[in-house]
C-alpha positions in Angstrom: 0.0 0.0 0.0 3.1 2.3 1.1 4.9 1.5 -2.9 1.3 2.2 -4.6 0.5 5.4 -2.4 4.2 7.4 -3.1 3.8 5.9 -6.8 0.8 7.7 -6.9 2.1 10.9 -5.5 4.8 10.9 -8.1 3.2 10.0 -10.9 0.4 13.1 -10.2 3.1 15.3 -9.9 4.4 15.0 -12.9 1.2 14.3 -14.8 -0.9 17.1 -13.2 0.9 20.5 -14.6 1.1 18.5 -18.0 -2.3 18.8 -18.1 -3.3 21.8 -16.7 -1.1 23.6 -18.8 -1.6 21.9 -22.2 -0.6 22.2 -25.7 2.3 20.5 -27.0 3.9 19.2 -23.4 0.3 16.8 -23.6 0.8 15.8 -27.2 4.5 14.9 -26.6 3.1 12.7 -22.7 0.3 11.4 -25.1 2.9 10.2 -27.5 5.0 8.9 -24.4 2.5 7.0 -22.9 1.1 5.4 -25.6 4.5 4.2 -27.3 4.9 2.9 -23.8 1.4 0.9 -23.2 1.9 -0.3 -27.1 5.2 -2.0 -25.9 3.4 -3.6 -22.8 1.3 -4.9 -25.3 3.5 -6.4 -28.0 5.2 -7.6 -24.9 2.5 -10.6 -24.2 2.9 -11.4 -27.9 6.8 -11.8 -27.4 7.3 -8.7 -30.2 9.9 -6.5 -29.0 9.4 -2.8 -29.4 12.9 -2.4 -30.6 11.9 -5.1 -33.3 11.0 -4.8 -36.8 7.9 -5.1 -36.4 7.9 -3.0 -33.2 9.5 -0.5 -35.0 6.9 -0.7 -37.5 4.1 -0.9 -35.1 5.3 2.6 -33.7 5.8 4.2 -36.9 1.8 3.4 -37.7 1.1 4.5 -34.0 2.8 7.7 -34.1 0.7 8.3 -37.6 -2.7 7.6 -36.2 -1.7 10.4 -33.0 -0.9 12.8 -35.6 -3.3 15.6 -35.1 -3.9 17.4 -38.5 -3.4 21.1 -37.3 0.3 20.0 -35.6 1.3 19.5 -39.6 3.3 16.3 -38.4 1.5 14.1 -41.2 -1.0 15.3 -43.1 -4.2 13.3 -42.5 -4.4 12.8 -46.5 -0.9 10.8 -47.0 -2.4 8.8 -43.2 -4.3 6.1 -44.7 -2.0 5.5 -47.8 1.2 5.3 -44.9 -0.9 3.0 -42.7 -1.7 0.4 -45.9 2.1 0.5 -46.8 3.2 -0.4 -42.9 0.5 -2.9 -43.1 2.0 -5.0 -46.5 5.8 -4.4 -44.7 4.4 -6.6 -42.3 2.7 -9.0 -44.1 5.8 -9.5 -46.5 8.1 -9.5 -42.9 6.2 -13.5 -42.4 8.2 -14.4 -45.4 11.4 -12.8 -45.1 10.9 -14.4 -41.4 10.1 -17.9 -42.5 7.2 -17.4 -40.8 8.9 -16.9 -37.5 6.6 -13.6 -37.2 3.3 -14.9 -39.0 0.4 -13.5 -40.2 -1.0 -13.3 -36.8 1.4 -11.8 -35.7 1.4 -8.8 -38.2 -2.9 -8.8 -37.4 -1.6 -8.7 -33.6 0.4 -5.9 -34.2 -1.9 -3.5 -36.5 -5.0 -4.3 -33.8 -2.7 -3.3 -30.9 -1.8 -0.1 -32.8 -5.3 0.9 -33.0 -6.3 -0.2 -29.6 -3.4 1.9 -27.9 -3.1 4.8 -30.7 -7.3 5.5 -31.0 -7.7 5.9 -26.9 -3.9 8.1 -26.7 -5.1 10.2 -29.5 -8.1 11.1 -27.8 -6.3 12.1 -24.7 -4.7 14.7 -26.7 -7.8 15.6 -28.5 -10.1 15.8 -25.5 -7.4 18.2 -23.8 -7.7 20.5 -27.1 -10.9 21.1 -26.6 -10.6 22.2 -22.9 -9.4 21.0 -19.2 -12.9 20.3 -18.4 -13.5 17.8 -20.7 -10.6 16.0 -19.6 -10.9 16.4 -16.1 -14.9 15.2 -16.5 -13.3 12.2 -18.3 -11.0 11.4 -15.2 -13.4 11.8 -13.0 -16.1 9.7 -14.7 -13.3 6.8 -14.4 -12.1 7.4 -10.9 -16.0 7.6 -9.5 -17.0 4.6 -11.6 -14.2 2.6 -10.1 -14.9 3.8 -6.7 -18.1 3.0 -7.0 -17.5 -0.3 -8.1 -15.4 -1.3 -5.8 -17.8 -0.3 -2.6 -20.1 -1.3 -3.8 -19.3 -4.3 -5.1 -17.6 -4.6 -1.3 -21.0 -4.4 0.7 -23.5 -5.8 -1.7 -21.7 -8.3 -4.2 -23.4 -11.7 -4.6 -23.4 -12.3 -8.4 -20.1 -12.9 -10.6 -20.6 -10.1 -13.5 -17.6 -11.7 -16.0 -16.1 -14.7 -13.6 -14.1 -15.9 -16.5 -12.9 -12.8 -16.9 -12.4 -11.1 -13.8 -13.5 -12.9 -11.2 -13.8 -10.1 -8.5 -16.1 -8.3 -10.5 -19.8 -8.7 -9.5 -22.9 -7.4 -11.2 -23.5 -5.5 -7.8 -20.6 -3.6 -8.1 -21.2 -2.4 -11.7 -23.9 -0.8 -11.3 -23.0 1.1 -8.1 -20.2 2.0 -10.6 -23.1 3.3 -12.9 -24.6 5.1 -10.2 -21.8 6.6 -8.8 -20.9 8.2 -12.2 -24.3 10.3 -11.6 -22.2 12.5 -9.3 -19.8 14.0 -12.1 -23.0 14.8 -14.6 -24.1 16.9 -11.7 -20.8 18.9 -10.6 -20.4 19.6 -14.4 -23.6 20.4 -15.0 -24.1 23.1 -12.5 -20.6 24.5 -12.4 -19.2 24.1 -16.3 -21.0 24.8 -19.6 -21.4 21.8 -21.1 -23.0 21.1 -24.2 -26.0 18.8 -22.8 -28.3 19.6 -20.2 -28.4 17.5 -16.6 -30.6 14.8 -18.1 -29.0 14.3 -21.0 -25.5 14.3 -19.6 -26.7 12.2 -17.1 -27.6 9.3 -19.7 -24.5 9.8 -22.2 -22.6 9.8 -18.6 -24.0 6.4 -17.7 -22.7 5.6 -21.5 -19.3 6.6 -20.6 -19.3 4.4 -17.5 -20.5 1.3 -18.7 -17.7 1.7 -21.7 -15.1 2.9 -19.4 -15.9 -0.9 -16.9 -15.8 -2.8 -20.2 -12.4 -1.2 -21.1 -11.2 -2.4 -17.7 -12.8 -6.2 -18.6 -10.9 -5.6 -22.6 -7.6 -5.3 -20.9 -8.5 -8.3 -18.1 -9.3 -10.5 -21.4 -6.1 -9.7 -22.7 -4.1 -10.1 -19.6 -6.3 -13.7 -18.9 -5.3 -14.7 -22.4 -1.2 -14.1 -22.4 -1.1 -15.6 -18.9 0.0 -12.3 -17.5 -1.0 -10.0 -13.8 0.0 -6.7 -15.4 0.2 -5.5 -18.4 4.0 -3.8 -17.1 6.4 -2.8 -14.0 6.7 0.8 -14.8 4.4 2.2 -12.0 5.1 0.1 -9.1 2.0 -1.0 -6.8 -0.4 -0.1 -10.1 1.4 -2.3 -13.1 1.8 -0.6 -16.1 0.4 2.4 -18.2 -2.3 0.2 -20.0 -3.5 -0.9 -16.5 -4.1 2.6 -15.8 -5.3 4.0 -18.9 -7.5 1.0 -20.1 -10.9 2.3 -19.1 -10.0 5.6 -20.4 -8.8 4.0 -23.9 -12.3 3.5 -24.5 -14.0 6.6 -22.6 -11.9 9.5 -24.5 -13.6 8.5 -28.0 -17.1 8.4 -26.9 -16.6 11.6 -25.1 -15.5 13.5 -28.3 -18.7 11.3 -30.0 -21.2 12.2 -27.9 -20.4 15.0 -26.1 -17.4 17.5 -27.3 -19.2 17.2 -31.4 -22.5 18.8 -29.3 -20.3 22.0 -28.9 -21.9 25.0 -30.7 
């Protein structure tokens, strides 16, 4: 508990003032973290980052981050870039002798977009103001506090057992309910672009996704045989074990909620 509490500390320090202040010291953390969660991913596969195909797999990341107005890429040349990294991988299972094989290249290009979509949209979300980010966290944060005491005091039925077996349906929902809290604060105290009822329900949306991130990453640990996804942050495993519910909140919240803006 000591290790997880000053990893905490530390790791708000130095991610705090990133955020607040914004602009390019977010789009170069974005960059950082994700190039960091994509290795803890190829990781379970056996692909090293410093691979060829890791290598690749970070070029295509790094092109999928690329916001249009930062000129880095532009977004026309993206999709032609992404199907030529895509056949360099293919053709690498037969310069390999099939050593790296087909599924191999799918894992990589799928872990690309799992880890690039959800970083770019940390970036994105921060663009478009604090409060959007900060409603994001927040969303996370109560949903898994809810979750959890939920789930503590009234638990009785498994939710995903094969999956995650501490999870129960109980504690889902309180992780629903608890989410209610943020539509409220935001609603009263920040113009937002839905009213309290509204934001309430797209709120609840945001939850449920953000829990299911949380059982994605589970699914993938289960499968590779792994407990975290990485050792970077001790007492909290790696940067995807943080960031998974996120990874799948970020997106909806520039879906349903920043695209409302006027």
């Amino acid at each position: 508990m000591k290790t997880r509490t000053i990893t905490a500390i530390i790791a708000m320090a130095i991610f705090l003032p990133i955020v607040i202040y914004g602009g390019i010291p977010v789009l170069l953390l974005s960059y950082l973290l994700a190039i960091v969660a994509l290795k803890e991913v190829l990781n379970m596969q056996r692909i090293k980052l410093y691979s060829l195909p890791g290598l690749i797999s970070t070029a295509a990341l790094c092109l999928i981050m690329s916001p249009a107005r930062s000129r880095i890429v532009e977004s026309d040349y993206q999709v032609p870039f992404l199907i030529i990294i895509s056949l360099i991988l293919l053709s690498h299972t037969v310069i390999s002798k099939n050593r790296f094989s087909f599924v191999d290249a799918a894992f990589c290009m799928l872990a690309v977009a799992y880890v690039a979509i959800g970083f770019m949209y940390f970036y994105e979300t921060r663009h478009h103001g604090l409060h959007y980010l900060l409603f994001a966290l927040l969303v996370v944060w109560l949903t898994d506090t809810g979750a959890y005491i939920f789930g503590r005091l009234f638990g009785k039925r498994k939710l995903w057992p094969e999956i995650s077996p501490n999870k129960t349906i109980e504690g889902f929902i309180g992780g629903i309910a608890s989410s209610t809290i943020v539509a409220i604060v935001f609603a009263l105290n920040y113009e937002m672009p839905l009213g309290l009822v509204p934001l309430i329900f797209v709120t609840w949306l945001f939850s449920i996704a953000g829990q299911l991130g949380d059982l994605v990453e589970s699914a993938l640990k289960r499968n590779f045989g792994v407990k975290d996804s990485g050792t970077l942050l001790p007492g909290h495993g790696g940067i995807l074990d943080r960031f998974d519910s996120l990874i799948f909140v970020l997106p909806l919240i520039n879906i349903f909620l920043i695209n409302f803006q006027s």
